[in-house]
Structure formats: structure tokens, C-alpha cells
C-alpha positions as CSV (number, residue, x, y, z in Angstrom):
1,X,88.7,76.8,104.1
2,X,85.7,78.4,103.4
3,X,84.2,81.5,101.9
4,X,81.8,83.8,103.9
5,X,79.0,84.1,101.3
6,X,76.4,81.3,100.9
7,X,72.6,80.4,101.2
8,X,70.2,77.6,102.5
9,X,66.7,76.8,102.7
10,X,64.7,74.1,103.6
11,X,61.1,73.3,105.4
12,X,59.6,70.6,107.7
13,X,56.2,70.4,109.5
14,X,54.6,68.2,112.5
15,X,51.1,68.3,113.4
16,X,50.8,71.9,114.1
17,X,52.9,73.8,111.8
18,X,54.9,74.0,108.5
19,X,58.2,75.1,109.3
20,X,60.7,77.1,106.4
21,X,63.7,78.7,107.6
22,X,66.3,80.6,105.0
23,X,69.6,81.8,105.5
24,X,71.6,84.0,103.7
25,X,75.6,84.9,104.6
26,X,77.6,87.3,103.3
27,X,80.8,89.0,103.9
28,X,81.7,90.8,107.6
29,X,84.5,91.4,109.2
30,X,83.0,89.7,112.4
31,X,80.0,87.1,113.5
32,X,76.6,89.1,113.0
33,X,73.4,87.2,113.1
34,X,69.7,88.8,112.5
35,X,67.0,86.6,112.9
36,X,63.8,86.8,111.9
37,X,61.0,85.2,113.6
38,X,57.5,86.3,114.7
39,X,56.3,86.9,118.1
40,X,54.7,84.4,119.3
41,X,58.1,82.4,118.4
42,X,60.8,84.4,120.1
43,X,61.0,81.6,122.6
44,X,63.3,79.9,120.7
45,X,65.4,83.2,119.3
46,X,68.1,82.0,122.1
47,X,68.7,78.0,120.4
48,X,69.2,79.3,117.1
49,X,71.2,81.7,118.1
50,X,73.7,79.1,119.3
51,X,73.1,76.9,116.6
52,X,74.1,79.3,114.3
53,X,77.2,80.9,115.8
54,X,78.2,77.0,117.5
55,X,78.9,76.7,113.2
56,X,79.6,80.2,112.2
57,X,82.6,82.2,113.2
58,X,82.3,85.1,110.3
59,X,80.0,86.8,108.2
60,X,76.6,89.2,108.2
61,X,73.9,86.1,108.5
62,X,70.5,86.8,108.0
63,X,68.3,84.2,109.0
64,X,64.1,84.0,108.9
65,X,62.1,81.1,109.9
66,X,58.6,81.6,108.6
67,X,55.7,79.5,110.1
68,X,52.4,78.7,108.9
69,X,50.1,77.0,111.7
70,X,48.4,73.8,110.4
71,X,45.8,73.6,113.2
72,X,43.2,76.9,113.2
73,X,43.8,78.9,116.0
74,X,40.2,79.3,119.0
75,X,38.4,82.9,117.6
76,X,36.4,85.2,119.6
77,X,34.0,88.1,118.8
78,X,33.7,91.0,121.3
79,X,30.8,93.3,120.3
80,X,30.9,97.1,122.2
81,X,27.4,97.7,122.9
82,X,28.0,101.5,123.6
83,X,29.4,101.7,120.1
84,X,25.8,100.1,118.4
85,X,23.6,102.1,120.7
86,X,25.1,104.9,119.5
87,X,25.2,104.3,116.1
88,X,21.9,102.9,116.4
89,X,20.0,106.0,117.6
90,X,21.6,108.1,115.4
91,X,20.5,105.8,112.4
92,X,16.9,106.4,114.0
93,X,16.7,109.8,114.2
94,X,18.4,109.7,110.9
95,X,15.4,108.1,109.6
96,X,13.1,109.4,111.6
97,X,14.0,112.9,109.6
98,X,13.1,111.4,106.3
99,X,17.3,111.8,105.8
100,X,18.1,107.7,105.1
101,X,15.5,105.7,103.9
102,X,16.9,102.4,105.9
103,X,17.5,101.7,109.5
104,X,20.3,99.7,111.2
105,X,21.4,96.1,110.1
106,X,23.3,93.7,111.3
107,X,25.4,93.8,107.9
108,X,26.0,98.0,108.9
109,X,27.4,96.8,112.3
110,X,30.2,94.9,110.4
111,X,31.3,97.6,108.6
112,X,31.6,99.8,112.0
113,X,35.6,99.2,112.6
114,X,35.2,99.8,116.7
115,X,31.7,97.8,116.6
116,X,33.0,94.4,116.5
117,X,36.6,93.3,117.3
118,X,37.7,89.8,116.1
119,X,40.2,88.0,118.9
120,X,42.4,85.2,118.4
121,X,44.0,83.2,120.9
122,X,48.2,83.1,120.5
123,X,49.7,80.2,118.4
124,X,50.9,77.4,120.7
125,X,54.6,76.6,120.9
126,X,56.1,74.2,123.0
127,X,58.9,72.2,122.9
128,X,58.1,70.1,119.9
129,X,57.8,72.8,117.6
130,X,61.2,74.4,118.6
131,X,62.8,71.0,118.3
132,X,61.3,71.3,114.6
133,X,62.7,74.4,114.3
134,X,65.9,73.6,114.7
135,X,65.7,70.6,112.7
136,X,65.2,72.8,109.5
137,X,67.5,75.6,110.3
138,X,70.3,72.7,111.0
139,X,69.7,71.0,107.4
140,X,69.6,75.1,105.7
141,X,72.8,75.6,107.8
142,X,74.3,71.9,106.3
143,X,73.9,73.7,102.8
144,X,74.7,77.2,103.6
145,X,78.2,75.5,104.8
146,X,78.5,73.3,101.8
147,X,78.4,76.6,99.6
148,X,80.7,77.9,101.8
149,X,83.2,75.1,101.4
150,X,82.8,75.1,98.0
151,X,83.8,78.9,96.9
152,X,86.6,78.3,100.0
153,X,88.2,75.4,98.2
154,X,88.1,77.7,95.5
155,X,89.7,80.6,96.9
156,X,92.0,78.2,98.4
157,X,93.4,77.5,95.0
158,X,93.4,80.9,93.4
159,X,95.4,82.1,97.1
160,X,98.0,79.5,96.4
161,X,98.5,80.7,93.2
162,X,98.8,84.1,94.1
163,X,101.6,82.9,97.1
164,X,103.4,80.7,94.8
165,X,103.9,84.1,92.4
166,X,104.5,86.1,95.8
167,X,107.3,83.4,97.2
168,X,108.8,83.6,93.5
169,X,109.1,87.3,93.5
170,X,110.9,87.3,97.4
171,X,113.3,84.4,96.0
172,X,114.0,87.3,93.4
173,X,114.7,89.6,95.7
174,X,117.3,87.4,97.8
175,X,119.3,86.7,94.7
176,X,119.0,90.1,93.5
177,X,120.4,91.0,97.3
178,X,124.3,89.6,96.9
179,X,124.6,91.8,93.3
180,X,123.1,94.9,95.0
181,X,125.5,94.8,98.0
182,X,128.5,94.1,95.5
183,X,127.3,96.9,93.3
184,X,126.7,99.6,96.3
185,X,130.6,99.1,97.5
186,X,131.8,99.7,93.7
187,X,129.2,102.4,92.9
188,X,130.9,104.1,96.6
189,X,134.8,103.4,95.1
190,X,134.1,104.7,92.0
191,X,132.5,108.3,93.8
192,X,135.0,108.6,95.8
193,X,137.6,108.0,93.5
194,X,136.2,110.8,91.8
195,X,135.3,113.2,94.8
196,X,139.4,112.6,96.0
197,X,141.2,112.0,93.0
198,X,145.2,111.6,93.5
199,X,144.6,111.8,96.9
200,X,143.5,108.2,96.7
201,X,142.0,106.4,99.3
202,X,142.2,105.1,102.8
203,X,140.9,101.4,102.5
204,X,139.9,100.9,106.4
205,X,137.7,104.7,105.7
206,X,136.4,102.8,102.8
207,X,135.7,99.7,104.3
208,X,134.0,102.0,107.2
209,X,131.7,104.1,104.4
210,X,131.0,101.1,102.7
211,X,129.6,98.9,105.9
212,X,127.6,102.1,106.8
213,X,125.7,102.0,103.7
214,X,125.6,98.8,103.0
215,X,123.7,98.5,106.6
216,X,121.0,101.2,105.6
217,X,120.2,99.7,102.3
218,X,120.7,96.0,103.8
219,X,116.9,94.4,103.2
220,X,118.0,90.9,104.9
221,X,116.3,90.9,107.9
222,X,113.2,91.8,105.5
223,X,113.5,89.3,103.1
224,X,113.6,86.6,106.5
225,X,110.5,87.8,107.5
226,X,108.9,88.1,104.2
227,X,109.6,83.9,103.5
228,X,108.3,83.6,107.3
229,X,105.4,85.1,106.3
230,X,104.9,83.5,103.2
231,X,105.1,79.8,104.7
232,X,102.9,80.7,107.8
233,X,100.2,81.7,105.1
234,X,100.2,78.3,103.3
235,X,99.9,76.5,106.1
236,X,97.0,78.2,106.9
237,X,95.3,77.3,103.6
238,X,95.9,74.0,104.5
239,X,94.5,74.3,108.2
240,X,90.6,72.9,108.5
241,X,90.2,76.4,111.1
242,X,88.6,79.2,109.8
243,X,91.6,81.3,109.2
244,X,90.3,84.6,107.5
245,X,91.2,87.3,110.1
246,X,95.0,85.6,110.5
247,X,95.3,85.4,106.6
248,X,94.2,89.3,106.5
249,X,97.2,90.1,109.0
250,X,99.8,87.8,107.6
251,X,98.7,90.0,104.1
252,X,99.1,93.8,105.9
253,X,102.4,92.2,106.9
254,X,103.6,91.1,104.3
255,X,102.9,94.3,102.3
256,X,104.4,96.3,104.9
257,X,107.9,94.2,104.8
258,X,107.7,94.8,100.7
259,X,107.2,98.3,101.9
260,X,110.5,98.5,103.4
261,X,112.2,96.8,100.9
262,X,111.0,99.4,98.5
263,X,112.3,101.8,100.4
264,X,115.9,100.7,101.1
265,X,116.5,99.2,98.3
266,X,118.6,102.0,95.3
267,X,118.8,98.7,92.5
268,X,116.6,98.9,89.4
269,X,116.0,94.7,89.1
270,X,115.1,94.8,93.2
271,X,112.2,97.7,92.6
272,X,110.3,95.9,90.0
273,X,110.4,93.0,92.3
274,X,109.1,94.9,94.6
275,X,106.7,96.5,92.9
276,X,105.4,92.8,91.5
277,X,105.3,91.7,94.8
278,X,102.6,94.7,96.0
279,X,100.7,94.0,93.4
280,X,100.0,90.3,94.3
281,X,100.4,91.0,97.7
282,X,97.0,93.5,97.0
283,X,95.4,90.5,95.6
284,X,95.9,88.4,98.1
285,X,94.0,90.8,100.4
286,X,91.3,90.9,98.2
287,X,90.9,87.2,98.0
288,X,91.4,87.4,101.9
289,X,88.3,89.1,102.3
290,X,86.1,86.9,101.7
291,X,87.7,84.2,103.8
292,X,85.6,83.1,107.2
């Protein structure tokens, strides 16, 4: 099992560039990457994408590959001649009006912004440097998923815990089932002892009241589903599969059965069962959440 949150970083160069790529995960309810790259790399946007989510199956992932070029990159200066004539004659009569007491230098022109324009070739990427690329990001994405494994085994435990408290509280609640059903049919004598007095009472009309309330209040089928539930959970803790999404039903299940118990059920002992089991049944989800 793993968790959804983790980080990795490493670096790498070859005779061009020095490579660093960082990722980050964190909890989402699906598989969203952002990556971060600069332009003149976006050729290789598409291979770490499917590095990435070939690994990944949940989480918000940001990840940014910064690279530095080793080799200095060809320069070019383009100088607009329209823009120093100008700015040269207007020095002049400037001058020539006693307004400035220097003309025109070469230093002036590099302070004019539209004068001189500096141009530098794009960085070169080929192959090579996308094979580095993905070099790095795999050995980040090794330790982002040893992170991952690590809280997961983690969670693993403290979800176990939680499920062996859960199973504990639904074997309550089958015990408590036999007394309950025993208890409705006397609690249903007893009323209608009193609601007919000497009149006494009909056993087969009895028997007939009796199996009608016993089947509204009956939580069996419930409790069948809720142990079904309960071992379909633990053995997906045990599976290797990223099992986060499945975990999060089996939960909304699970509290929804305990729901319906609740509501059936009339005997004091069954309701704070229940009411136990809702409670760990909520922390299960929470744990759940962070499951990939």
C-alpha cells in the first residue's frame, strides 16, 4: 500500500547540461500531473508524462525539471541604425544649442533599449539530453515512491487496527441480534397482554404480529454484508494494487449498512454498537484518503 503524499529530487548532467528535476505528490482524488519545464524543452513534456503516470495512479503531482546549459549558447548583436541616426542628430542639435555639453558615445548607444538587441540562438536538445532527463526524474520518482510506501505501510497498520475494532463491534452486534429478537416477541406479549386483558390471546395472531415485527427490526441480512465488507477490506490491505478508490467505497458502504442497523434496531446494547461502529467506520475514511 502506499500513501499519496511524498517528494524526490535528484540531478545529473552530460556534456551540455546539468539536469535537476523535483517532484512533489500530494493528495487527489484522481491522477493529475503539472510539469514544469522551459520552452525550449517541451519536447520531451510527452516521456515524462508517461513515465510518471506508467508509476502513478493517484495524487496532484507537481513535477519541475530545471536545466542549466553547460556549453555557452552562439550570441548575436543586431544594431537599428534608424534608431542611432535619430538619436544621434537630436544629440547634435542638442549640442549645437549650447543645451548638453557632450555629444553621442558609443557607451550612450548601450543605454538606448531599442538601439541594440542582444540575440541568442535556442538551447540544443536532442535525444541525449531527454534520455538524461528521464534518467533523473526516474531516480526522483524511485524516492518519491519509497516515501510513498513508507507512510502506506503505515496507514496499512493504523487501517487494520481500526478494522480489527470495526469487525469486533459487528461480532457485537450478531450476538446482541438472538437477545433482541427474543426480547421484541416478549416486549409484544407483555403489550398485548395489557391492551386485551381477560380477553387473552390468540397464539397463531401472536405468532403473526410477532414475525411482522420481528421482520422490520430484523438487521441479518445487514450484519452479512457488514462481515462481507469488512473481509473484502483486509484483503485489500494486503493486495500490492493501489487500492485507495475501492477502500473509499467498501468505507461509504459500510457506514451505510451501520446506517440501517441504527435504524431498525429498538435495543439499547445494539445502538451503542452502532454508534461505535460509525465512529471507526469515519476513521477509516479518513485514513482512506490518503490511500493511492
Amino acid at each position: 500500500m502506499r500513501s499519496m503524499t511524498g517528494f524526490g529530487q535528484t540531478g545529473g548532467e552530460n556534456a551540455r547540461h546539468a539536469v535537476t528535476v523535483t517532484i512533489r505528490a500530494v493528495n487527489h482524488r484522481f491522477l493529475e500531473l503539472r510539469l514544469g519545464l522551459g520552452d525550449d524543452y517541451r519536447a520531451s513534456e510527452e516521456a515524462l508524462r508517461a513515465l510518471l503516470s506508467g508509476e502513478l495512479t493517484r495524487g496532484r503531482v507537481d513535477a519541475v525539471v530545471e536545466v542549466r546549459a553547460l556549453a555557452a549558447r552562439a550570441a548575436r548583436v543586431r544594431v537599428d541604425r534608424e534608431v542611432v541616426r535619430a538619436a544621434h542628430a537630436a544629440v547634435e542639435e542638442l549640442f549645437e544649442g549650447g543645451l548638453v555639453g557632450e555629444k553621442l558615445t558609443a557607451g550612450d548607444l548601450l543605454r538606448l533599449p531599442e538601439a541594440l538587441v542582444v540575440e541568442r540562438g535556442h538551447d540544443l536538445w536532442d535525444a541525449a539530453d531527454q534520455a538524461l532527463v528521464l534518467d533523473v526524474a526516474g531516480e526522483s520518482l524511485a524516492q518519491l515512491v519509497a516515501a510513498r510506501e513508507a507512510e502506506g505501510a503505515a496507514l496499512a497498520a493504523v487501517l487494520a487496527r481500526r478494522l480489527d475494532e470495526l469487525a469486533a463491534a459487528v461480532e457485537t452486534l450478531t450476538r446482541l441480534r438472538e437477545a433482541s429478537r427474543a426480547a421484541t416477541l416478549d416486549n409484544l406479549r407483555a403489550r398485548l397482554e395489557e391492551l386485551l386483558g381477560a380477553a387473552g390471546i390468540e397464539p397463531a395472531r401472536l405468532a403473526q404480529e410477532a414475525a411482522l415485527l420481528i421482520e422490520r427490526s430484523d438487521v441479518a441480512e445487514e450484519l452479512d454484508r457488514l462481515g462481507s465488507h469488512c473481509r473484502h477490506f483486509r484483503e485489500l490491505l494486503d493486495a500490492p494494487a493501489a487500492a485507495g478508490k475501492r477502500l473509499d467505497f467498501l468505507a461509504q458502504e459500510i457506514g451505510r449498512e451501520l446506517n440501517t442497523v441504527g435504524a431498525k434496531c429498538r435495543d439499547a446494547a445494539m445502538t451503542r454498537a452502532v454508534l461505535d461502529g460509525k465512529l471507526l467506520c469515519e476513521q477509516l475514511r479518513e485514513q482512506v484518503q490518503n490511500v493511492e
